[in-house]
LOVEX-91767 format. One record per residue: residue in three letters; y, z, x of N, C-alpha, C in turn. Coordinates in Angstrom, 2 decimals. Layout:
ala,Y,Z,X,Y,Z,X,Y,Z,X
...
This chain:
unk,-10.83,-1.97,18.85,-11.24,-0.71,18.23,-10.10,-0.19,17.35
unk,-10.55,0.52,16.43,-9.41,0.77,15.20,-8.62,2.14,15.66
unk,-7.57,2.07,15.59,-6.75,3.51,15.90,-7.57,4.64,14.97
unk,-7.02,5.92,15.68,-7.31,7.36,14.89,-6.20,8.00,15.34
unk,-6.21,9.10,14.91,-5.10,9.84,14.37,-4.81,10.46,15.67
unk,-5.79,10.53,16.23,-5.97,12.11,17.90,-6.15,10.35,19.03
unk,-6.23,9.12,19.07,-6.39,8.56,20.06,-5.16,8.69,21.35
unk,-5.77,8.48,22.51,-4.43,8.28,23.53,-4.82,7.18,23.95
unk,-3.88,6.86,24.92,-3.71,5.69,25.39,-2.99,5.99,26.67
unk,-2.65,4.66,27.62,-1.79,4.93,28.35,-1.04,3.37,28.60
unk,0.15,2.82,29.39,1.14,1.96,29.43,0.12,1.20,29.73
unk,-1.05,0.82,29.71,-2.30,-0.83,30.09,-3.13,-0.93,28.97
unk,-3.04,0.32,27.74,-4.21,0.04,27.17,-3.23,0.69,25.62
unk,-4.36,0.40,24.82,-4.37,0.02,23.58,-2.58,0.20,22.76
unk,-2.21,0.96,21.83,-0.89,1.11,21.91,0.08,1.58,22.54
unk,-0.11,1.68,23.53,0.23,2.00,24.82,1.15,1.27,25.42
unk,-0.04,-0.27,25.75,0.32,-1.41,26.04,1.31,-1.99,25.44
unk,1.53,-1.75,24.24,2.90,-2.45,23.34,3.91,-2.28,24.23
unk,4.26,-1.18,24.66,5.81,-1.23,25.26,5.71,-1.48,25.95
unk,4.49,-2.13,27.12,4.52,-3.06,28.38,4.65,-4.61,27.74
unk,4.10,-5.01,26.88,4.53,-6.04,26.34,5.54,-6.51,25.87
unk,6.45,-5.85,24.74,7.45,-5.46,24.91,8.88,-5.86,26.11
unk,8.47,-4.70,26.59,8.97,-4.69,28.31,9.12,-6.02,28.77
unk,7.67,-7.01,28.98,7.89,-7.94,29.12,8.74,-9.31,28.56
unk,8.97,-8.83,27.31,9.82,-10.04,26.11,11.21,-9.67,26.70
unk,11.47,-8.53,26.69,12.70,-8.07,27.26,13.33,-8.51,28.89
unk,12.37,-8.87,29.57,12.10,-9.71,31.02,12.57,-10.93,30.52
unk,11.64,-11.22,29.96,12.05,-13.07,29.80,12.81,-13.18,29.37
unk,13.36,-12.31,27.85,15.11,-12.55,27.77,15.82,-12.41,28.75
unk,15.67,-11.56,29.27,16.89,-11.72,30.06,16.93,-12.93,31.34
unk,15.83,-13.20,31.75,15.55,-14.72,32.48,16.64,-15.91,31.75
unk,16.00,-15.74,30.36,16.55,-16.80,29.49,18.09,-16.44,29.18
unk,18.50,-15.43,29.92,20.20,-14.88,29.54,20.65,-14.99,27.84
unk,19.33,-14.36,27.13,19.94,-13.98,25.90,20.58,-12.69,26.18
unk,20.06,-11.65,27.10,20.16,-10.28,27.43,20.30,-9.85,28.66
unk,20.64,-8.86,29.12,20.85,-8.28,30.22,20.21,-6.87,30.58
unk,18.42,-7.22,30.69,18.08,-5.67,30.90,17.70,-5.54,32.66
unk,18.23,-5.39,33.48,17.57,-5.69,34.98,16.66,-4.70,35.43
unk,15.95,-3.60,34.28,15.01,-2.74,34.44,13.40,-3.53,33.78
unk,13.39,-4.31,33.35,12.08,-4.70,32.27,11.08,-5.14,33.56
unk,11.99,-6.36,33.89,10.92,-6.88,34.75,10.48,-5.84,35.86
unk,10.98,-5.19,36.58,10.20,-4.26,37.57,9.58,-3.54,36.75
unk,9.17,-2.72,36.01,8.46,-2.00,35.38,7.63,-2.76,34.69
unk,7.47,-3.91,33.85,6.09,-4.77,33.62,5.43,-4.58,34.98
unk,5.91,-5.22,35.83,5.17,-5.03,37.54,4.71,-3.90,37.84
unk,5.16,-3.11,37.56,4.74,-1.69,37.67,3.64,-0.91,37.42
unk,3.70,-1.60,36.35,2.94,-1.24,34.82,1.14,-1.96,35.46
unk,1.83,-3.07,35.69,0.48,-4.16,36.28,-0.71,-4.84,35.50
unk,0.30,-4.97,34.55,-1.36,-5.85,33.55,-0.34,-7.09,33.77
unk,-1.46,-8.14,34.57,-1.10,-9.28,35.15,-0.37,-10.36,34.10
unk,-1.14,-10.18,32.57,-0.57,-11.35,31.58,0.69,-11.37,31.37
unk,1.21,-9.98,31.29,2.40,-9.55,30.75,3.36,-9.62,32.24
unk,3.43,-9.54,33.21,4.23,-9.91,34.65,3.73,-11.05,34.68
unk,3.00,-12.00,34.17,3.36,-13.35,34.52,4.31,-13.77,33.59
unk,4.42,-13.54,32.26,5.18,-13.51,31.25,6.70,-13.33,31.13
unk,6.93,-12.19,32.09,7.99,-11.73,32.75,8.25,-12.28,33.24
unk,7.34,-12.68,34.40,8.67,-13.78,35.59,8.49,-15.00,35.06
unk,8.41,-15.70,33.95,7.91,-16.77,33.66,7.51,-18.19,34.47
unk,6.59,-17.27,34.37,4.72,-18.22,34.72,4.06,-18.62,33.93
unk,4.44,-18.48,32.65,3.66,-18.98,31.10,4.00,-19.65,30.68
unk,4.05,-20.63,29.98,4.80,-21.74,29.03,4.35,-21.34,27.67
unk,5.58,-21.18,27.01,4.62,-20.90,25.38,3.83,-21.92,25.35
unk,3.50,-22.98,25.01,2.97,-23.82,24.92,1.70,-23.60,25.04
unk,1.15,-22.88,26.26,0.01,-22.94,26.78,-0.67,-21.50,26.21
unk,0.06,-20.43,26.16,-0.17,-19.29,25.23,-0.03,-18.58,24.08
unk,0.46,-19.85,23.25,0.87,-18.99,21.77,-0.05,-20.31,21.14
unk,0.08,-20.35,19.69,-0.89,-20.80,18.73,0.61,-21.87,17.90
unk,0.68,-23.30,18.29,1.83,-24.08,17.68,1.89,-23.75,16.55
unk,3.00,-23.24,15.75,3.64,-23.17,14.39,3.16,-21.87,14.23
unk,2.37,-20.89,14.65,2.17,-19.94,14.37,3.46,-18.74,14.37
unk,3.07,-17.43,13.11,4.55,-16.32,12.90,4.46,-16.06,14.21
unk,3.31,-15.60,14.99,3.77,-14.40,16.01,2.66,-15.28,17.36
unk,3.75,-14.82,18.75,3.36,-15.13,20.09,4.39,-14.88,20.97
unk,4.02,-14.94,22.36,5.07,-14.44,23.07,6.51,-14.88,22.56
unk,6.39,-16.12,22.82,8.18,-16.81,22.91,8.26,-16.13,21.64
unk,7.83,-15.63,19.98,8.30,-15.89,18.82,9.33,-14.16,19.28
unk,8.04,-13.29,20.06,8.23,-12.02,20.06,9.63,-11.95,21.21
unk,9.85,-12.38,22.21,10.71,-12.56,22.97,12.10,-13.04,22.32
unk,12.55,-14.11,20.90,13.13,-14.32,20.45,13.46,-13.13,19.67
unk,12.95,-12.43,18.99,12.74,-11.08,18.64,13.46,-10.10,19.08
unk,12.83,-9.75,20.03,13.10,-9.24,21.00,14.55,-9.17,21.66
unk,15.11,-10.24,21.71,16.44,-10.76,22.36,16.83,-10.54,21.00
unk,16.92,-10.15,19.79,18.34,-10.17,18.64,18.16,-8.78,18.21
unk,16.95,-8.38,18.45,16.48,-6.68,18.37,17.45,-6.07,19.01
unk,17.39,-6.02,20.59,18.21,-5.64,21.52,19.68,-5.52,21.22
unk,19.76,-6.37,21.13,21.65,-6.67,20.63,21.74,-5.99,19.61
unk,20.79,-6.09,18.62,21.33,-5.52,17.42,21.23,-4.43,17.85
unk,20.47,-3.10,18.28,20.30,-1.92,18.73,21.63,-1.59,19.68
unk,21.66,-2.45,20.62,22.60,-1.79,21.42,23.72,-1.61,20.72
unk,24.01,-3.20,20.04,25.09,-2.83,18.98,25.50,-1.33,18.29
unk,24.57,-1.16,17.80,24.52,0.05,16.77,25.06,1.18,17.66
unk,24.15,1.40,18.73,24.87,2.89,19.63,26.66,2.10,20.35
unk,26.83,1.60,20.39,28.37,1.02,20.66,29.00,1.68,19.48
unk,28.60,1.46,18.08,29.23,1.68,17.09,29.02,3.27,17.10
unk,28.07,3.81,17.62,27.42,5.39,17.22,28.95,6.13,18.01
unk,29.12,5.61,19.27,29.51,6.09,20.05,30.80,5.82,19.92
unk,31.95,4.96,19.22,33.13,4.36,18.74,33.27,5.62,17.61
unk,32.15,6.20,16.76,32.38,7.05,15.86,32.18,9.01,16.13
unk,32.10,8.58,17.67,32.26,10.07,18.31,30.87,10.35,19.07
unk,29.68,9.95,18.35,28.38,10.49,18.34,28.41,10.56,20.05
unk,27.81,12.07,20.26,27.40,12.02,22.25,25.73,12.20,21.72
unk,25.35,12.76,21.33,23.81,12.67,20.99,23.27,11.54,20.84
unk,21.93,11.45,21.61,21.07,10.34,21.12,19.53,10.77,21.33
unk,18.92,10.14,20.67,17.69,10.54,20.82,16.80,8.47,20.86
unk,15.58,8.86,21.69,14.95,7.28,21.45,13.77,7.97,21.07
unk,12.96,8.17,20.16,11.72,8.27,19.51,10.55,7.27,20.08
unk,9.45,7.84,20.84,8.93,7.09,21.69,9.49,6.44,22.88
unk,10.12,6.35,23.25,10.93,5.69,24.20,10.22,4.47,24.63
unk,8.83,4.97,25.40,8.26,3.77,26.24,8.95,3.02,26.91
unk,8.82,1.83,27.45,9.79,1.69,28.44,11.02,1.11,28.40
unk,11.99,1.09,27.52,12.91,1.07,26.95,13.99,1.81,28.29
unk,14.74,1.04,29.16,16.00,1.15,29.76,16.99,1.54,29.16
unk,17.63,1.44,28.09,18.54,2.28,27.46,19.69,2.74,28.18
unk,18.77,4.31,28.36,19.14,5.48,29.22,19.74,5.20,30.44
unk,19.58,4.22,30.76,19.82,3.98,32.40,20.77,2.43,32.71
unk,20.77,1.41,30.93,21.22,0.60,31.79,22.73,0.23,30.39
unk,22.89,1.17,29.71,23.53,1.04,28.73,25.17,1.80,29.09
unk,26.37,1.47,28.56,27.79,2.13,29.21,28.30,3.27,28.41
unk,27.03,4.29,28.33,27.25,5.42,27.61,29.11,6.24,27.64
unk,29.23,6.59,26.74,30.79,7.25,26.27,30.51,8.60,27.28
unk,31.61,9.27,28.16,31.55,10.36,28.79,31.07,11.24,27.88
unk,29.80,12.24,28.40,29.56,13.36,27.54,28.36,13.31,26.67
unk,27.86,11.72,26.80,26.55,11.99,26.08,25.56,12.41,26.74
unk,24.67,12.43,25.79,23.21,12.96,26.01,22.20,12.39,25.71
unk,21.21,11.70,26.70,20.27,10.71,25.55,18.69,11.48,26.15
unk,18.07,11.93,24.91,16.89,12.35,24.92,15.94,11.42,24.24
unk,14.71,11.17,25.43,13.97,10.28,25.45,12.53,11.35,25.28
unk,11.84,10.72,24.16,10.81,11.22,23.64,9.49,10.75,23.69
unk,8.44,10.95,24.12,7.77,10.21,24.47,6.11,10.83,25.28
unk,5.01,10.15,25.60,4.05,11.53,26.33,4.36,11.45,27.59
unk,4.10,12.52,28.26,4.47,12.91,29.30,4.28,12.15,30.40
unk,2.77,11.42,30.56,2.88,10.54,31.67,4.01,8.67,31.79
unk,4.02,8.72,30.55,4.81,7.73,30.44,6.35,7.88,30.77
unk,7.08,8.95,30.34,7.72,9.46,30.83,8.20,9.55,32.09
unk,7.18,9.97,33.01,7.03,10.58,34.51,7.26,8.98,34.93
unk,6.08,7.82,34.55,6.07,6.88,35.24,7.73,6.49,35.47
unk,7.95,6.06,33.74,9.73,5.45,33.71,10.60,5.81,34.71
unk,10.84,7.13,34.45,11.78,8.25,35.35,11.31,7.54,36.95
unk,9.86,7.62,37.45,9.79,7.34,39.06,10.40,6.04,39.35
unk,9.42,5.03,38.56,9.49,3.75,38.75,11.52,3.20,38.52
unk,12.11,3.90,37.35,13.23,3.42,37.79,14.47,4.16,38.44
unk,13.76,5.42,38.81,14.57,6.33,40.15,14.58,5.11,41.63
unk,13.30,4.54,42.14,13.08,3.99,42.45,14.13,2.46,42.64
unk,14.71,1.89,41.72,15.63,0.59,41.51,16.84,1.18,42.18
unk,17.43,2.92,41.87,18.58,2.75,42.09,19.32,3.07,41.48
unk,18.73,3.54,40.17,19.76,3.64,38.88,20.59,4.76,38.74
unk,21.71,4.27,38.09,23.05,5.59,38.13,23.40,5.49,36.71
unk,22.52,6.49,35.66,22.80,6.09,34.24,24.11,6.80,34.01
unk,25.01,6.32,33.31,26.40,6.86,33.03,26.35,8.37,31.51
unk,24.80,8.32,31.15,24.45,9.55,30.39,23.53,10.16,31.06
unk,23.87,11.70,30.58,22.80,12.65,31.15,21.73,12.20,30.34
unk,20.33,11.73,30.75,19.13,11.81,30.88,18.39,12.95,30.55
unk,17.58,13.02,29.24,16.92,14.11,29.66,15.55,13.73,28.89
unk,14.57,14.12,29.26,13.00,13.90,29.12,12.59,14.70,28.14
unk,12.13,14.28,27.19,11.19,15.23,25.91,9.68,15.05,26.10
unk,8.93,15.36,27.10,7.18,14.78,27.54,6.96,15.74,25.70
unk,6.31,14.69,25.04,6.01,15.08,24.08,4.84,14.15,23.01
unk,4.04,13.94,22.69,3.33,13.11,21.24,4.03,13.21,20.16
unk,4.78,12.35,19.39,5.04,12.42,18.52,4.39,13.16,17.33
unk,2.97,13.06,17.63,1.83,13.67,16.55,1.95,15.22,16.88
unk,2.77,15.92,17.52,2.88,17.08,17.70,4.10,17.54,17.44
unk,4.69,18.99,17.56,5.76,19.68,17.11,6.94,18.83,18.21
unk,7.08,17.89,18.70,8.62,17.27,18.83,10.29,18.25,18.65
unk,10.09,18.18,17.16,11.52,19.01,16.83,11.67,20.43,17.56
unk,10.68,21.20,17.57,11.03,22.08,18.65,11.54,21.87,19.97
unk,9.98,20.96,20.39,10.38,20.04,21.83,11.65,20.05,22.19
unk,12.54,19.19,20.81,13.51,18.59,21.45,14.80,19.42,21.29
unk,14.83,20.54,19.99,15.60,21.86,20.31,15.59,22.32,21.77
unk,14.26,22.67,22.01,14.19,23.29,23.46,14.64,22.32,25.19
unk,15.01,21.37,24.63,15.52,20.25,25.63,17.09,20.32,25.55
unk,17.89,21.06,25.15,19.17,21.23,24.36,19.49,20.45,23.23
unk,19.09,19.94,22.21,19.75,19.24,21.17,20.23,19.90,20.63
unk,21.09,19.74,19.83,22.61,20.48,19.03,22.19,20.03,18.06
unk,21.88,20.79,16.75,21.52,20.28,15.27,22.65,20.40,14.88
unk,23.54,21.19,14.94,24.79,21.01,14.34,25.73,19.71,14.55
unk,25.75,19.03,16.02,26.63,17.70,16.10,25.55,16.79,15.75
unk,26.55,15.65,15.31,25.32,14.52,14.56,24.84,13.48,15.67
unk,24.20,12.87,15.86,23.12,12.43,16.33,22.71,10.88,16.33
unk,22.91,10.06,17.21,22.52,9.00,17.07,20.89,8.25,17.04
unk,19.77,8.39,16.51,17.85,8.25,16.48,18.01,6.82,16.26
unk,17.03,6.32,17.13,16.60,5.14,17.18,15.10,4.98,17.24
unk,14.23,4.23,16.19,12.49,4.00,15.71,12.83,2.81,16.13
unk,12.65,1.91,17.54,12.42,0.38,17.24,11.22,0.52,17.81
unk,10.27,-0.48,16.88,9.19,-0.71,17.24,8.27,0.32,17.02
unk,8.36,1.39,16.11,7.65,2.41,16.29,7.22,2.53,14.38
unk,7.87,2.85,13.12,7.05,2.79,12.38,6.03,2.14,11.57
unk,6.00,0.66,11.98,4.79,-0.01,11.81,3.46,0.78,12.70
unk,3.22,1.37,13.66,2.25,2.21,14.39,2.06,3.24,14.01
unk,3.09,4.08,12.98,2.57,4.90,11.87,1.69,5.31,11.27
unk,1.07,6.23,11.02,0.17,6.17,9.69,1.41,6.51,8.90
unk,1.06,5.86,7.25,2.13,6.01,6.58,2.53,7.44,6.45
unk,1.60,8.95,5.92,2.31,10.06,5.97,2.91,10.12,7.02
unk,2.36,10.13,8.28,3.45,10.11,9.63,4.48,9.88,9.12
unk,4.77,8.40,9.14,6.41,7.87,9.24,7.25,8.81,8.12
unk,6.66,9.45,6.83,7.54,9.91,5.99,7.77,10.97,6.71
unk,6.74,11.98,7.25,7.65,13.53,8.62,7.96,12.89,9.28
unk,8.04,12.09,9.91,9.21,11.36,10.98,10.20,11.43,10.41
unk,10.82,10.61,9.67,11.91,10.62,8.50,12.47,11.65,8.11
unk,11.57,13.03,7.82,11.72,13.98,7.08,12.29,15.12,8.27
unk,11.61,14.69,9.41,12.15,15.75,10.39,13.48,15.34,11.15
unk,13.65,13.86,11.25,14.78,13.20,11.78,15.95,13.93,10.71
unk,15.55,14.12,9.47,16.61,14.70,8.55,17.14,15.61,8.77
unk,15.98,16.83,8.53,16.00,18.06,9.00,16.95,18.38,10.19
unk,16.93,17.86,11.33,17.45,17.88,12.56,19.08,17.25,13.11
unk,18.94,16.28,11.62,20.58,15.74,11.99,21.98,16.20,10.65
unk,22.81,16.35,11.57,23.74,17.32,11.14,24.72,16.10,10.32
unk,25.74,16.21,9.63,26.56,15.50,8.92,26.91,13.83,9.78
unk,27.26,12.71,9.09,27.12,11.99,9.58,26.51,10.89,11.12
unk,25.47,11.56,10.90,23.93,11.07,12.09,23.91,9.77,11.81
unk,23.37,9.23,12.44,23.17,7.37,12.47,21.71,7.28,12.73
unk,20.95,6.39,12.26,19.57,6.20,12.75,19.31,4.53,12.72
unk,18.46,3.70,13.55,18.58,2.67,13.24,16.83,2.83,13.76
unk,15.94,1.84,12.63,14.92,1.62,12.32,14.29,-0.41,12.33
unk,13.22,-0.26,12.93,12.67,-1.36,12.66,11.68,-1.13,11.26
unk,11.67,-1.84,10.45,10.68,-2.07,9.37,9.62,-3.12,9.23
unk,8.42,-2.50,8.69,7.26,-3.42,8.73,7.05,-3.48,6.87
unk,7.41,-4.65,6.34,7.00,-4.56,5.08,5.20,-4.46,4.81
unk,4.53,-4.81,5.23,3.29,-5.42,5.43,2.53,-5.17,5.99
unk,2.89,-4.04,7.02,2.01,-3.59,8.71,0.48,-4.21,8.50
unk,-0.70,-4.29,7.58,-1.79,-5.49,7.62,-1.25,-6.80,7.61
unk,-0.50,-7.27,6.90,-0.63,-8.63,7.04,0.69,-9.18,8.67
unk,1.11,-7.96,8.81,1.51,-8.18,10.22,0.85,-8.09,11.49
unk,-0.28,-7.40,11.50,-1.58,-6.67,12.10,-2.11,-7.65,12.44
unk,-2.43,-8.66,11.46,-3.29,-9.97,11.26,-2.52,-11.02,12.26
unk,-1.63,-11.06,12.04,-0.99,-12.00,12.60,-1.11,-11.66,14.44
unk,-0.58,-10.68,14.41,-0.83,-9.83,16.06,-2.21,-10.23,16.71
unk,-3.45,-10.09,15.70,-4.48,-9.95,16.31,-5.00,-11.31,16.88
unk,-4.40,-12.57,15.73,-4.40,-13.84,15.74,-3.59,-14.03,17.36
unk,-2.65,-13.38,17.51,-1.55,-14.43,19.01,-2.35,-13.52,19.82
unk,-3.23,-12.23,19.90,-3.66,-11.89,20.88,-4.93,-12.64,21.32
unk,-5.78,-12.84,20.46,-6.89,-13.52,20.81,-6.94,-14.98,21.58
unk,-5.66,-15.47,21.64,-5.25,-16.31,22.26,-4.63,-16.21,23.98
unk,-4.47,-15.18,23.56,-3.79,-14.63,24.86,-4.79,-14.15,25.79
unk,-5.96,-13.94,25.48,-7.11,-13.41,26.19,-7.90,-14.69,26.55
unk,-7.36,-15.57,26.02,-8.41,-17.17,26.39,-7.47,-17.21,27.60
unk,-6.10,-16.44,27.80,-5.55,-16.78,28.93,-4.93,-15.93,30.18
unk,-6.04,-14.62,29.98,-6.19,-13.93,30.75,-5.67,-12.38,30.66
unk,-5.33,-12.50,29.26,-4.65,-10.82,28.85,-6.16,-9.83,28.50
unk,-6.51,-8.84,29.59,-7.34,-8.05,29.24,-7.13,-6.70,28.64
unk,-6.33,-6.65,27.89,-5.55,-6.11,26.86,-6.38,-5.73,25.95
unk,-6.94,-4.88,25.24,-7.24,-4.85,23.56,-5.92,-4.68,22.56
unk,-5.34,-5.23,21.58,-4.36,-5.47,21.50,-4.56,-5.33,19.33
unk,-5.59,-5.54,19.54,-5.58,-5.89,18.18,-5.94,-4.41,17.16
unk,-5.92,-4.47,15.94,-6.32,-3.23,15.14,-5.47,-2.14,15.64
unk,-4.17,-2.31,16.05,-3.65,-1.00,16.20,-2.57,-0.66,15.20
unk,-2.54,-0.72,13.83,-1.89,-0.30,12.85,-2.91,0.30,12.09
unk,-2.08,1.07,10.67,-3.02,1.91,10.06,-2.56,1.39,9.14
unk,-4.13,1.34,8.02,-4.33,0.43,6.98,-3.02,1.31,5.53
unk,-3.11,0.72,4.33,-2.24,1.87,3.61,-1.01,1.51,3.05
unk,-0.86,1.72,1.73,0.45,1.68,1.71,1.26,2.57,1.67
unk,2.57,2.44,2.37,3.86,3.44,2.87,4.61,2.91,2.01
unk,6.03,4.21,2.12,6.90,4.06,1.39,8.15,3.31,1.70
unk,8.81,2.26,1.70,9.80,1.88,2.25,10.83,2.88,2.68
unk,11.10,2.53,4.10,11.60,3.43,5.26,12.92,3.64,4.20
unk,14.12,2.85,4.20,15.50,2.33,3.75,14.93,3.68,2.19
unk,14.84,2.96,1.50,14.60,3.44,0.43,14.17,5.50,0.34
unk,13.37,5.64,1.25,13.07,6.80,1.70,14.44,7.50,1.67
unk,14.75,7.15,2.77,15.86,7.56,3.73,17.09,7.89,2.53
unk,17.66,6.85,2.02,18.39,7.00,1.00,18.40,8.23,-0.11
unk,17.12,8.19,-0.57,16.89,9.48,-1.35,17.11,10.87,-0.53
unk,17.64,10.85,0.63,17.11,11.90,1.10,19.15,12.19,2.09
unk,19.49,11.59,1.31,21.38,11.75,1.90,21.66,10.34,2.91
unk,20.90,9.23,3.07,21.21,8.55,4.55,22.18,7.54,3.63
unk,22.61,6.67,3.92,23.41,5.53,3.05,22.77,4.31,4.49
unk,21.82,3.76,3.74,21.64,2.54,4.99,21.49,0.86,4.47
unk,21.33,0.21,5.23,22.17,-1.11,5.24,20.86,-1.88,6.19
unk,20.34,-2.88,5.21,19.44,-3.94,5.41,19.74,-4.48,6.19
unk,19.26,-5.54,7.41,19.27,-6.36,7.51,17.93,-7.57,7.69
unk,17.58,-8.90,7.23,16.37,-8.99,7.09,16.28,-10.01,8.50
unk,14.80,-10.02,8.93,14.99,-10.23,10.45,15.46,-11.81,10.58
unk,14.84,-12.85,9.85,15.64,-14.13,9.58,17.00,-14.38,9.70
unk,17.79,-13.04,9.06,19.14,-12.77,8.70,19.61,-12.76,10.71
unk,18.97,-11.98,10.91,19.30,-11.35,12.55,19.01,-12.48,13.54
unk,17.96,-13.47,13.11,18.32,-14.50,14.10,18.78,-15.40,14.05
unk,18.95,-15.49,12.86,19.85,-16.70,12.35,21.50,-16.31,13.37
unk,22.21,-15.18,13.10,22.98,-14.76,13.84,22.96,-14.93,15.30
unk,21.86,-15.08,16.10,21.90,-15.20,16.85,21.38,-16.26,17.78
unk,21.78,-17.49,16.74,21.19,-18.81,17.46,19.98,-18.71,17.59
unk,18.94,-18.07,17.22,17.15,-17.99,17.40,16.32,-18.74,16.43
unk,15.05,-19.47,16.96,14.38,-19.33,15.82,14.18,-18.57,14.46
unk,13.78,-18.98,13.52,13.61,-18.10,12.55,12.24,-18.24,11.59
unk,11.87,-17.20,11.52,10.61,-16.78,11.15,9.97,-18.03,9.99
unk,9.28,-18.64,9.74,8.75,-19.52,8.62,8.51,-18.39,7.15
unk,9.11,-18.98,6.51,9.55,-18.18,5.25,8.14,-18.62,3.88
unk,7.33,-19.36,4.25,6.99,-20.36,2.76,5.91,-21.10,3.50
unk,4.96,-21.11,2.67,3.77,-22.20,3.22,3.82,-23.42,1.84
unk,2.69,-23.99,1.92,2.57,-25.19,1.56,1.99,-25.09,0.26
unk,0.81,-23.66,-0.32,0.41,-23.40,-1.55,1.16,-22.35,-2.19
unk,1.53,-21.36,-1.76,2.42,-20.57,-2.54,3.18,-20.13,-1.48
unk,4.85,-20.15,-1.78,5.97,-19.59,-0.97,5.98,-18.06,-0.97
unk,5.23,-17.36,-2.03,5.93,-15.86,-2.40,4.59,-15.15,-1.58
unk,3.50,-16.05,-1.12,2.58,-15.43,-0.38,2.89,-14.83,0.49
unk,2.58,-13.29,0.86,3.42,-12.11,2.03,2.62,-12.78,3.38
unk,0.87,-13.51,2.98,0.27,-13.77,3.97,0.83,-15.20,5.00
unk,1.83,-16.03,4.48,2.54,-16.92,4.66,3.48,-17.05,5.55
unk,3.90,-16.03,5.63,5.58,-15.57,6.15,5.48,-14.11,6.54
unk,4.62,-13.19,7.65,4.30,-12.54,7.80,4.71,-11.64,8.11
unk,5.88,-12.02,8.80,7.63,-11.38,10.00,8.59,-11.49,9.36
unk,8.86,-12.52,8.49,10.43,-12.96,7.85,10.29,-11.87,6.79
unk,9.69,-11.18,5.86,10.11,-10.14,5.11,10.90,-8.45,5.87
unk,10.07,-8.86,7.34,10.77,-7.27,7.88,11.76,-7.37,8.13
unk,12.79,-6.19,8.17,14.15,-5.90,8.13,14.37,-4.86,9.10
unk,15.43,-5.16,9.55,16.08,-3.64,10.40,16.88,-2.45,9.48
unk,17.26,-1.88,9.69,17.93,-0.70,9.15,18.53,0.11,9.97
unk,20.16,0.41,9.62,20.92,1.08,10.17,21.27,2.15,8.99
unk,21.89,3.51,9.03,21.89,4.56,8.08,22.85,5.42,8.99
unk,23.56,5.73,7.85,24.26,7.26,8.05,23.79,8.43,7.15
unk,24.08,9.55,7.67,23.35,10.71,7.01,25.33,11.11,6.42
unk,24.91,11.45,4.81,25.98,12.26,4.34,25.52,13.54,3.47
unk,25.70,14.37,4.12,25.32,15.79,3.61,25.82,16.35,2.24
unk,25.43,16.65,1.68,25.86,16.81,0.42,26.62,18.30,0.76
unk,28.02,18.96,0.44,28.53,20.03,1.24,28.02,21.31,0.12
């Protein structure tokens, strides 16, 4: 079924489910010791959609669940996944080397972070996100044991709603700058969305802020590809609806946005990122035309890191 603007969801069903999936790539990395998240896998379990915890504890063989040579499927997303991570964590290492105690995760979903990352004395990481998802995270990994080295604090919020207040009223400091992190989140956009996302992330961060962004050049012809490794995945037991959850449209490039608007940010293209990191890398070129976007569906998206410089 096609997204709308007012749909909900919850961590088993429609975009919802992403960050249990997700969750799960983040499991198997760390199985595969690209990564070190020891929160993913209990919370896929948690979560309880069986495809994705078998996935996790690996019980799957790509082989048997992805589509050979195809852009996108578990292992492609799990490879992903594992240089995503690094690169992200990277970035708040650097946020936090440059003073930043603020952080914010935009959507959070189930994203450990907060709890398993060696935050600098004095930060603050506000996790944004709807409320029951929220509640679950917080129980399910109160539950493990966890002793996050940052104060924690919960924004129960929809992004599709007033947030920036939200997260004023949670203590954020607009005046100190701010470390925001979008992974995985503006491809699920509608494109005006992502530009007030952008526009309010601005608004809200004070002289040299950091933001680091995943980018979807394509969100349809990436859509396509998604809907393609899911339908496969349901021949093998994912009762998931998974597919049609982007919004059709063209948006404005995030980087480019951002720039006009005081950020100074810095490409990186995702090929670029796994190449760095010993990973597969995305198929760039088919066999009738190379410059086809429908060809190479993943290798055009890029990450993005940015600083905000205020004009005084």
């Amino acid at each position: 079924m096609a997204r709308a603007e007012n749909d909900t969801w919850d961590l088993a069903t429609s975009v919802g489910a992403t960050a249990t999936m997700v969750a799960a790539g983040r499991a198997r990395a760390t199985r595969d010791k690209l990564i070190d998240d020891p929160f993913a896998e209990p919370l896929v379990r948690a979560v309880g959609v069986e495809f994705f915890t078998r996935w996790a504890a690996a019980e799957l063989d790509p082989a048997d669940v992805d589509v050979p040579g195809a852009a996108w499927g578990m292992q492609r997303m799990t490879d992903m996944l594992a240089a995503r991570t690094r690169y992200i964590d990277g970035f708040f290492a650097e946020a936090a080397t440059a003073g930043v105690r603020q952080v914010v995760l935009l959507a959070s979903g189930l994203d450990a972070r907060a709890y398993r990352l060696p935050w600098a004395a004095g930060t603050t990481v506000f996790e944004i996100d709807q409320p029951q998802v929220l509640d679950f995270k917080a129980v399910t990994i109160a539950q493990l044991g966890a002793n996050p080295t940052a104060e924690v604090r919960p924004v129960p919020i929809d992004l599709r709603h007033d947030w920036p207040s939200a997260l004023r009223q949670a203590g954020f400091d607009t005046a100190a700058p701010a470390a925001w992190a979008a992974e995985g989140l503006l491809g699920f956009l509608p494109p005006d969305a992502q530009d007030r996302l952008l526009d309010n992330i601005t608004e809200l961060s004070a002289d040299g802020s950091r933001l680091v962004a995943e980018v979807f050049l394509n969100s349809g012809v990436n859509a396509q590809a998604l809907n393609a490794a899911t339908a496969r995945w349901q021949e093998h037991g994912l009762d998931v609806a998974l597919d049609d959850l982007g919004f059709p449209g063209a948006r404005n490039d995030a980087a480019t946005y951002l720039e006009a608007r005081g950020w100074q940010p810095v490409r990186t293209p995702l090929n670029q990122l796994l190449g760095e990191h010993g990973l597969p890398l995305q198929p760039t070129d088919g066999p009738e035309d190379p410059d086809d976007p429908e060809q190479a569906p993943f290798a055009r998206n890029y990450y993005c890191t940015a600083v905000l410089r205020k004009a005084d």
